[in-house]
Residue, then its C-alpha position, 0 to 999 in steps of 0.5 A: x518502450x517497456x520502460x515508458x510505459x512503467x513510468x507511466x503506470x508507476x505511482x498508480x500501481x504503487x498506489x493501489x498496491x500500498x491502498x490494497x495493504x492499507x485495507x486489509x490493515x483496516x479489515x484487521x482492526x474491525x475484525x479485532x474490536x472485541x479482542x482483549x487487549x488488541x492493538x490498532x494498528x496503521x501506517x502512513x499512507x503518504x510516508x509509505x508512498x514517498x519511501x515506495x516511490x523513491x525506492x526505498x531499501x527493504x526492511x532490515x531482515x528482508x531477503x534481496x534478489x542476488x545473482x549466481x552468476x556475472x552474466x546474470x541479469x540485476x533486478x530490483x525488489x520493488x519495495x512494495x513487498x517490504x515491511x511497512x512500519x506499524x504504527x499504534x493507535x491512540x484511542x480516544x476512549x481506551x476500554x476497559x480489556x484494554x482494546x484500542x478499536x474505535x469502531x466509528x473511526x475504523x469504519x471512517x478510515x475503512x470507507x475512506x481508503x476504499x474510496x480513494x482506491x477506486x479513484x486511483x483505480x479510475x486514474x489508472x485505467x483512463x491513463x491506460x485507455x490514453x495509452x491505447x488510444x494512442x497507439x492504435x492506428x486511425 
């Protein structure tokens, strides 16, 4: 049953978990704008989804779950927690500090982002309250 229901709520809550990284990536960035010299940074939103989903292994130097023992349970890291791969900004406009944050766009991809997970949040919670439905008595 348990199995089931992860199966049911899996894309959702990889999607939402790699939405909410997403975020504070782009959080980072605005902050940054008036730093000399910094770098914005993003990822693929879609890669970073089909390499989760997928089960995807972790990033090289990332430790796994290892067992002492044969009668221990194996389980299985989520890759979630893995590192993602960064990717630099180019700007349309470099600066003169050498700062790569457009603001405007960084504002737009910010907003975007938040939008998009409010309605991965909205899915998750109607297929949640479909679940529950189902399974209470008439």
């Amino acid at each position: 049953m348990i199995d089931k229901l992860d199966g049911a709520l899996r894309m959702h809550q990889l999607a939402l978990g790699l939405r909410a990284e997403r975020q504070q990536v782009l959080a980072n960035n605005i902050a940054n704008a008036d730093t000399p010299n910094f770098k914005a940074r993003d990822f693929d939103f879609a890669a970073e989804l089909s390499k989760a989903s997928q089960g995807a292994p972790l990033a090289s130097g990332a430790q796994g779950l290892r067992t002492t023992n044969a009668r221990h349970l194996h389980a299985q890291l989520d890759s979630l927690g893995a590192a993602r791969e960064m990717l630099y900004r180019i700007p349309a406009q470099p600066s003169m500090d050498g700062n790569t944050v457009d603001m405007d766009f960084e504002r737009g991809e910010f907003v975007d982002n938040a939008v998009r997970y409010q309605a991965s949040l909205a899915l998750m919670n109607s297929r949640i309250q479909g679940l529950k439905s189902a399974l209470q008595p008439e």
